[in-house]
C-alpha positions as CSV (number, residue, x, y, z in Angstrom):
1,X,74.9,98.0,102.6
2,X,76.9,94.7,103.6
3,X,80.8,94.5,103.8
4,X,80.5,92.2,100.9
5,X,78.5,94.5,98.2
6,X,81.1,97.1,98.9
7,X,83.9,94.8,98.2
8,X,84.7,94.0,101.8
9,X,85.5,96.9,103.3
10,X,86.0,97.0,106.9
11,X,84.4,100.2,107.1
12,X,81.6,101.2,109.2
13,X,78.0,101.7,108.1
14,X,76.5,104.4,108.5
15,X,74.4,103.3,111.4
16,X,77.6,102.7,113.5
17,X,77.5,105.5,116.6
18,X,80.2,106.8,119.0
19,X,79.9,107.6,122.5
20,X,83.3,109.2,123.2
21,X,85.0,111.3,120.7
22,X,88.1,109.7,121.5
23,X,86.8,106.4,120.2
24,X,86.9,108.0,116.7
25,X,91.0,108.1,115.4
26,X,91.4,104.9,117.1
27,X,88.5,103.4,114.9
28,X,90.1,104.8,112.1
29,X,93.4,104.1,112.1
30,X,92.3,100.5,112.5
31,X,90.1,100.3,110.2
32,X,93.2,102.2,107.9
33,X,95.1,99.3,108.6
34,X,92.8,96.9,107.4
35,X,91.8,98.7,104.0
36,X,95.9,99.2,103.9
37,X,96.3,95.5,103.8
38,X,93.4,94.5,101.9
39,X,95.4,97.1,99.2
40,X,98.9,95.6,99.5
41,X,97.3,91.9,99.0
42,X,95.8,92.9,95.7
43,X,98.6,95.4,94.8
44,X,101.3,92.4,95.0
45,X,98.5,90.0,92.8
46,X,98.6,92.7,90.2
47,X,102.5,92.7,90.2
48,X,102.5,88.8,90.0
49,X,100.3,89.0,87.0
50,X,102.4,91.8,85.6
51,X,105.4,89.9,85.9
52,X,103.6,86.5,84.6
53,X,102.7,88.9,81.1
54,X,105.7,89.8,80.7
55,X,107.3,86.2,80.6
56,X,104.3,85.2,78.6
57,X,104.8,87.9,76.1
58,X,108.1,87.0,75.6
59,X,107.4,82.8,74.8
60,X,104.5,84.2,72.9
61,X,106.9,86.1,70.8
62,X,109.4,82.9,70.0
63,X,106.1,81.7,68.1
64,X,106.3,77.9,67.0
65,X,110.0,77.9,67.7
66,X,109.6,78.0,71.7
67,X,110.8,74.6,73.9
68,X,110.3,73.6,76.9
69,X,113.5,74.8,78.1
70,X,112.3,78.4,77.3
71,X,109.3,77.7,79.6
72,X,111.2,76.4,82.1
73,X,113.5,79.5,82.1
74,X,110.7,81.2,82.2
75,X,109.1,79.8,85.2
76,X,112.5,80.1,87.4
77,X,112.7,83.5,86.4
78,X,108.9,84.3,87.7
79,X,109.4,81.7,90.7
80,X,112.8,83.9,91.2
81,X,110.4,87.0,91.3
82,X,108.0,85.7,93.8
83,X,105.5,83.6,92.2
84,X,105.0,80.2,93.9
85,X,106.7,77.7,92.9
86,X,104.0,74.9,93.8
87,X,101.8,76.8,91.5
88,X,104.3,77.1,88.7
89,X,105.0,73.4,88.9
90,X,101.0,72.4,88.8
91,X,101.1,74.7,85.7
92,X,104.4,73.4,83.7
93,X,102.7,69.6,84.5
94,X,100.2,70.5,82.3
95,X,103.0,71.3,79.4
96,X,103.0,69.4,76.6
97,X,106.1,66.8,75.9
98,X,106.7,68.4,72.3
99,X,107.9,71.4,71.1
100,X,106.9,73.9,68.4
101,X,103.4,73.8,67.9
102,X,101.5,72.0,70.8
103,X,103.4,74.5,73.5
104,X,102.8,77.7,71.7
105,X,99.2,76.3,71.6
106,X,99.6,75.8,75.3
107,X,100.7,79.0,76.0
108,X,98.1,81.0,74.2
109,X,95.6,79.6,76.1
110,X,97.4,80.1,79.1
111,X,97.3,83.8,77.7
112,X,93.6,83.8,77.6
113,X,93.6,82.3,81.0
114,X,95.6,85.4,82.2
115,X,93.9,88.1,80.2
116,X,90.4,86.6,82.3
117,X,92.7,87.4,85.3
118,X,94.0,90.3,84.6
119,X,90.4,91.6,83.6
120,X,89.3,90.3,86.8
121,X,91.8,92.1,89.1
122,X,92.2,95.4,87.4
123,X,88.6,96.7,88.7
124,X,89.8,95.2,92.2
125,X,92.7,96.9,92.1
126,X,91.6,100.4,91.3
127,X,88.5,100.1,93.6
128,X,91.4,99.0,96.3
129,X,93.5,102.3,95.7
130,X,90.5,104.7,95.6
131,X,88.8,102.8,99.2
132,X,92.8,103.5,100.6
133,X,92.9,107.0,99.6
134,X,89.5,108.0,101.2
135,X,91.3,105.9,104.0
136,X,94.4,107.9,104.4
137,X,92.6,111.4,104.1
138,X,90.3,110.1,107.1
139,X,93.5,109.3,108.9
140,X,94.7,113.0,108.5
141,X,91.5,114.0,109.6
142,X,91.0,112.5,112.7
143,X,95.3,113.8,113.2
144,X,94.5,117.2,113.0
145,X,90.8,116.8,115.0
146,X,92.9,115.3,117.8
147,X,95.5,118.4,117.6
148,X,92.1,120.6,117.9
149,X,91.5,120.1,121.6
150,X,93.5,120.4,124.8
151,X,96.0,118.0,125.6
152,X,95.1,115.4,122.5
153,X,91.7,115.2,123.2
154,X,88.9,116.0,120.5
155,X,86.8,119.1,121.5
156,X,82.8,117.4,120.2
157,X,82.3,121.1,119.5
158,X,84.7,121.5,116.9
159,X,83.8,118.3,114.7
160,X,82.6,118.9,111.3
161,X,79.3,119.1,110.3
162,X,77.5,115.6,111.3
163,X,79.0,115.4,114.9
164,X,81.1,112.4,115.4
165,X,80.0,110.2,113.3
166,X,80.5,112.3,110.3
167,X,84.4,110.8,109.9
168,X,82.9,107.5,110.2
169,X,79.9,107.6,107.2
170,X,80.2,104.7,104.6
171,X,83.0,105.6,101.9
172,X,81.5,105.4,98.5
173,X,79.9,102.1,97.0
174,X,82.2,100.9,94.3
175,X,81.8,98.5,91.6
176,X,83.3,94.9,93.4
């Protein structure tokens, strides 16, 4: 299956052979790396959007009686908290000039603009945790494989069932 149907893992296929056993935790731990940073990009999206609901909620709550200086508050309190502030000033362009009405409007459709967003990145998200878990326990594997042999080096005779390539078989397909 292709990096993309799996959601971009940089993992190998299943097709992917070793010569040297030593090749092995090497492989992994950079292919850990990758998977860990792939995680951490979508982990900090799904705090951004977190942090974005919760202002959101809050002008949501003022109903009709919201201004523009309460979205403006609110946007240097989520630019203060790491959103971008290019992207929060394409988005309060959009405002409209009068309050009440026409900006609650505004904002709940912004709301349904995030929920779409939200929807979008949750399965993301959870697919991201799982693919570094399996990640992390293949790290400790190929650890204690390399603590198996003399001086470091991974005895072939001791790998698991599967030979060398069995630390390095396709992780699960999950639903990108």
């Amino acid at each position: 299956m292709s990096e993309s149907r799996r959601g971009g893992t940089p993992f190998p296929t299943q097709n992917h052979q070793f010569n040297d056993p030593q090749e092995i935790p090497q492989f992994i731990r950079q292919s850990h790396e990758a998977v860990k940073s792939r995680w951490l990009k979508i982990d900090e999206a799904m705090k951004m959007t977190q942090a974005v609901r919760g202002e959101l909620d809050k002008l949501l709550g003022l109903g009709t009686m919201v201004d523009s200086d309460d979205v403006i508050k609110a946007a240097a309190t989520l630019v203060g908290k790491g959103v971008g502030a290019h992207e929060m000033a394409s988005l309060l362009a959009d405002m409209p000039q009068i309050d009440g009405e026409p900006i609650h409007l505004w904002l709940r459709a912004n709301d349904m603009k995030l929920a779409q967003q939200e929807q979008a990145l949750q399965p993301m998200h959870s697919l991201a945790r799982h693919e570094l878990g399996l990640s992390a326990l293949r790290v400790l594997t190929a650890g204690h494989l390399e603590g198996m042999g003399d001086g470091g080096q991974i005895d072939a005779q001791r790998l698991p069932q599967g030979g060398m390539n069995a630390l390095a078989a396709t992780p699960p397909q999950g639903n990108a």
